[in-house]
C-alpha positions as CSV (number, residue, x, y, z in Angstrom):
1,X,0.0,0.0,0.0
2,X,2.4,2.4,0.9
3,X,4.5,1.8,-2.6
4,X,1.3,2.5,-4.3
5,X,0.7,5.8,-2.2
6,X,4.5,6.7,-3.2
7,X,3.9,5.8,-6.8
8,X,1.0,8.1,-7.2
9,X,2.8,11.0,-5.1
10,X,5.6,10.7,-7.4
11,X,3.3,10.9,-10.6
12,X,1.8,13.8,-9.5
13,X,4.8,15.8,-8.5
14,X,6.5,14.9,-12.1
15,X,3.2,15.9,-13.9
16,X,3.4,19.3,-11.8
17,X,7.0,19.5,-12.3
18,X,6.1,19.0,-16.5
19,X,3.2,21.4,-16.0
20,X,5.2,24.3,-15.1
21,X,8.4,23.6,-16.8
22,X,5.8,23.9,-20.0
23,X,3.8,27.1,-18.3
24,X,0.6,27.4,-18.6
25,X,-1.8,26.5,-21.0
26,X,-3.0,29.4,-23.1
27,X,-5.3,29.6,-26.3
28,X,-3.2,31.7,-29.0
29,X,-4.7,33.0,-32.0
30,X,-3.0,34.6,-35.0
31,X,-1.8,38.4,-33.9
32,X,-2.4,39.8,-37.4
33,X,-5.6,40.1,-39.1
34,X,-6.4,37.7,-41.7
35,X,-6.8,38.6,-45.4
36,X,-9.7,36.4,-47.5
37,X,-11.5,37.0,-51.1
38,X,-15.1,37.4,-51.2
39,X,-16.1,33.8,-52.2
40,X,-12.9,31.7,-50.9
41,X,-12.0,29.4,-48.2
42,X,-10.0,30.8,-45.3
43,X,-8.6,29.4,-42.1
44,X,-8.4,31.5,-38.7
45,X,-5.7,29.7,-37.0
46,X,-5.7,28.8,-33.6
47,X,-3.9,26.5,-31.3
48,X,-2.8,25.9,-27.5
49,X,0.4,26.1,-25.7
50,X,1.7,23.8,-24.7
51,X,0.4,21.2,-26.6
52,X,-2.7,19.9,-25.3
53,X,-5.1,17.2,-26.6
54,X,-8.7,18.9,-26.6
55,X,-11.0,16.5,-28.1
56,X,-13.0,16.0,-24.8
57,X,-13.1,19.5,-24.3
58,X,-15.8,22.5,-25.8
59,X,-14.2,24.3,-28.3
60,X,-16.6,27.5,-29.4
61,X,-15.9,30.1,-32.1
62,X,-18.1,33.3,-32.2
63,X,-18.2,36.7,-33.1
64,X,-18.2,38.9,-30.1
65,X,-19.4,41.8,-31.3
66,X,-22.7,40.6,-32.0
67,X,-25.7,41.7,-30.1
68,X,-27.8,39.3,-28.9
69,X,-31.2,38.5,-30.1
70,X,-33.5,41.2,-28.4
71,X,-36.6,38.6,-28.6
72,X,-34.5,36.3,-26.7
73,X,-35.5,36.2,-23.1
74,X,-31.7,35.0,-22.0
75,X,-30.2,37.2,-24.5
76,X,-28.0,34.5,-26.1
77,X,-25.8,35.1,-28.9
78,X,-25.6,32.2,-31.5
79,X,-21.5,30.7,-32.6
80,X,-20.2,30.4,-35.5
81,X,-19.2,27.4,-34.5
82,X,-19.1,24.8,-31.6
83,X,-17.9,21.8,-30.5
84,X,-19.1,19.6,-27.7
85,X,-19.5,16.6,-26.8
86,X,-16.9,15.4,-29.6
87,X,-19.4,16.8,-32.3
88,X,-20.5,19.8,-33.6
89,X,-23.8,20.9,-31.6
90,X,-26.0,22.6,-34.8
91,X,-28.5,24.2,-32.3
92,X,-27.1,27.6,-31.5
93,X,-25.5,27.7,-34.8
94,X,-25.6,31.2,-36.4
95,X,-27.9,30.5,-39.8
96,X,-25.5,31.9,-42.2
97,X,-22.6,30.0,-41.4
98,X,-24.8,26.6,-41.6
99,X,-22.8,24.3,-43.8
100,X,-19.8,26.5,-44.4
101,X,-17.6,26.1,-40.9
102,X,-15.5,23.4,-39.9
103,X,-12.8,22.3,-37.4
104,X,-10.1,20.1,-38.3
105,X,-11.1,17.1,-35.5
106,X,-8.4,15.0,-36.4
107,X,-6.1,18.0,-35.3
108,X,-7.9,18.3,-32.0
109,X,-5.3,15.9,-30.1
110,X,-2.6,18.4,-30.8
111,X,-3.8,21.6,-29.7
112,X,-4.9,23.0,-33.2
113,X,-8.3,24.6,-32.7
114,X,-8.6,26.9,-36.1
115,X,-11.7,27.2,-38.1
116,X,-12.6,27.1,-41.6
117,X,-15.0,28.8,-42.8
118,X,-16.0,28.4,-46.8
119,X,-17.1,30.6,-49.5
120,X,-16.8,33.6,-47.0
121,X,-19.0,36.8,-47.6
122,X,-18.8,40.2,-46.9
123,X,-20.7,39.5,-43.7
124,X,-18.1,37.3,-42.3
125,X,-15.6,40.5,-41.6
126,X,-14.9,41.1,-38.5
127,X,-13.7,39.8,-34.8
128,X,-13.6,36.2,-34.2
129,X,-13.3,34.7,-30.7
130,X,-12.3,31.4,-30.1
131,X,-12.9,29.9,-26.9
132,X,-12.3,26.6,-24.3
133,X,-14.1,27.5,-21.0
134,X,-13.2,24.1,-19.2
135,X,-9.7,24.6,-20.1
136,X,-8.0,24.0,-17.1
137,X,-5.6,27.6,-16.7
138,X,-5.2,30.1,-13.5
139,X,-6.1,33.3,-16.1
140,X,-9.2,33.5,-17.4
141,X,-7.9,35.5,-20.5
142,X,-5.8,32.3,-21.1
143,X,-9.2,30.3,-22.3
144,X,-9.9,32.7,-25.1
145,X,-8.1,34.6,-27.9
146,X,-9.3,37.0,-31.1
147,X,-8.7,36.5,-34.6
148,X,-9.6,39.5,-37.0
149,X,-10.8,38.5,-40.7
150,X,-10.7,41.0,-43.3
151,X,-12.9,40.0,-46.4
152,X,-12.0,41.9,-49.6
153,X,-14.1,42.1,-52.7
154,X,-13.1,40.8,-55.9
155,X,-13.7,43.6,-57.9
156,X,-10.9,45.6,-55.6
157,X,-8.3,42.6,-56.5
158,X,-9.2,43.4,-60.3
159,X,-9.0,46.7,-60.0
160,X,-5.9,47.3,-58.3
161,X,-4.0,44.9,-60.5
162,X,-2.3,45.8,-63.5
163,X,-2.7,43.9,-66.4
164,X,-3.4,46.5,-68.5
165,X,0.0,48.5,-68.3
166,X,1.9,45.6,-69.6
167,X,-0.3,45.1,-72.6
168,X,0.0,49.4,-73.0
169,X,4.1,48.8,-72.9
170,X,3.5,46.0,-75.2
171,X,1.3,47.0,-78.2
172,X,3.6,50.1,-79.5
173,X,6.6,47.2,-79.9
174,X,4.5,45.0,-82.6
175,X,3.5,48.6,-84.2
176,X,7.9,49.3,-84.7
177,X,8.7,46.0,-85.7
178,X,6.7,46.1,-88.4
179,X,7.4,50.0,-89.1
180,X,10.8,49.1,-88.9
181,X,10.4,45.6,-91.3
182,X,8.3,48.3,-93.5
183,X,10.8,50.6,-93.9
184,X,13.7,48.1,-94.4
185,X,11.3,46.3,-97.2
186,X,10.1,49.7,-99.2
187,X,14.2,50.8,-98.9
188,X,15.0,47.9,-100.4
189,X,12.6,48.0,-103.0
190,X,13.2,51.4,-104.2
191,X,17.3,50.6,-103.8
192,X,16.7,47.3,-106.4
193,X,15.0,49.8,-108.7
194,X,17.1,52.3,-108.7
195,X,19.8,49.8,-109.5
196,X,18.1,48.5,-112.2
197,X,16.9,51.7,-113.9
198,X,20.3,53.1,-113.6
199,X,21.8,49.2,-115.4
200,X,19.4,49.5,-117.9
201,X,20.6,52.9,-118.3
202,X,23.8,52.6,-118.8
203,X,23.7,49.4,-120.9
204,X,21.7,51.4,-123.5
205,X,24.1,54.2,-123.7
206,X,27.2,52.0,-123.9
207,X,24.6,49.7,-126.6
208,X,24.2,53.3,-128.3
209,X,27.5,54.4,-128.6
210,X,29.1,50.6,-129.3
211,X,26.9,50.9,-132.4
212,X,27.4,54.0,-133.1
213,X,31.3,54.1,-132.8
214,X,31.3,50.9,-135.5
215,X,29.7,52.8,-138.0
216,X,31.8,55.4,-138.1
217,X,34.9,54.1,-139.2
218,X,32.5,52.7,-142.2
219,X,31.3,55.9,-143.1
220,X,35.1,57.5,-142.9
221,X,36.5,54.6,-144.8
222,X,33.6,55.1,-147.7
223,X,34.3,58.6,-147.9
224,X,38.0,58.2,-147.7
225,X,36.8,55.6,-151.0
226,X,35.2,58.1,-152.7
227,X,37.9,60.4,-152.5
228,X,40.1,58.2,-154.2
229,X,38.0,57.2,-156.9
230,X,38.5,58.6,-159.9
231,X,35.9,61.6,-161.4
């Protein structure tokens, strides 16, 4: 009995010892706000530290800067998402995010506590808590942590890239290439005819004066004849 007693004792200090070697567990979010597209998938990470296995524990995501429902005699504010029980409990799930949140369960055992949430809208911007309220920690402000998502159009994507300015540098180069090709070609052209006119030129003068310059030693030499003929 009393090894038993001493084994236990001796658990429980080294689990006390690990416990605050490690410090205590805390929830941490992501410091910076998270960028999403109107219409895409995004994940708001979120984990604890140390590592803790939380799949027996309620994980809930919400938005705390909802108002509650003034109809509502408790004045509850629905989650985005939550987990209890091992499951996701549906029946103080927000309506518009019905279908489109998720957490990764087989992450749960390692701490990792982020949400996806699909084909996000416009409405989705905004504060995000995530929260473990049975997590066992001395600080309240340890259970819980904020994640800000900013949802962008698309239309403010389009707009601010710049396709455009590369096909503005690019259209006057096809326009000189072929100015360039042009005015290479038409030089050419006239060049060749030029050249040719003046050949053809000067082959008929030197034609013209090769015949004439053979005739006239004929017409000398018949007159030179003619001179020497008698009356």
């Amino acid at each position: 009995m009393s090894v038993t007693v001493f084994a236990f004792t001796l658990h429980l200090t080294l689990t006390v010892v690990w416990t605050s070697a490690e410090g205590p567990l805390r929830v941490i979010g992501s410091p910076e706000p998270i960028f999403a597209a109107l219409g895409d998938d995004v994940i708001l990470p979120c984990h604890l530290e140390p590592l803790f296995n939380v799949e027996g524990l309620t994980v809930e995501w919400s938005k705390p800067d909802l108002k509650p429902d003034p109809s509502d005699p408790l004045s509850r504010v629905d989650y985005v998402h939550l987990y209890r029980d091992r499951r996701e409990d549906l029946d103080m799930k927000i309506q518009s995010y019905e279908m489109r949140t998720q957490l990764f369960t087989d992450k749960l055992k390692y701490g990792n506590v982020s949400l996806k949430i699909m084909n996000v809208t416009l409405e989705d911007g905004g504060r995000y808590r995530c929260y473990i309220p049975k997590l066992k920690s001395n600080f309240k402000e340890y259970k819980e942590s904020i994640v800000m998502l900013i949802v962008e159009p698309k239309s403010v994507q389009t707009t601010t890239e710049t396709p455009l300015l590369p096909r503005t540098f690019q259209t006057p180069e096809p326009k000189n290439e072929t100015t360039v090709k042009g005015g290479r070609s038409h030089l050419a052209i006239m060049t060749a005819v030029v050249f040719w006119g003046l050949l053809i030129l000067v082959g008929g003068v030197a034609g013209y004066l090769h015949r004439h310059g053979c005739q006239k030693p004929k017409f000398l030499k018949n007159d030179d004849q003619s001179k020497l003929s008698p009356v």
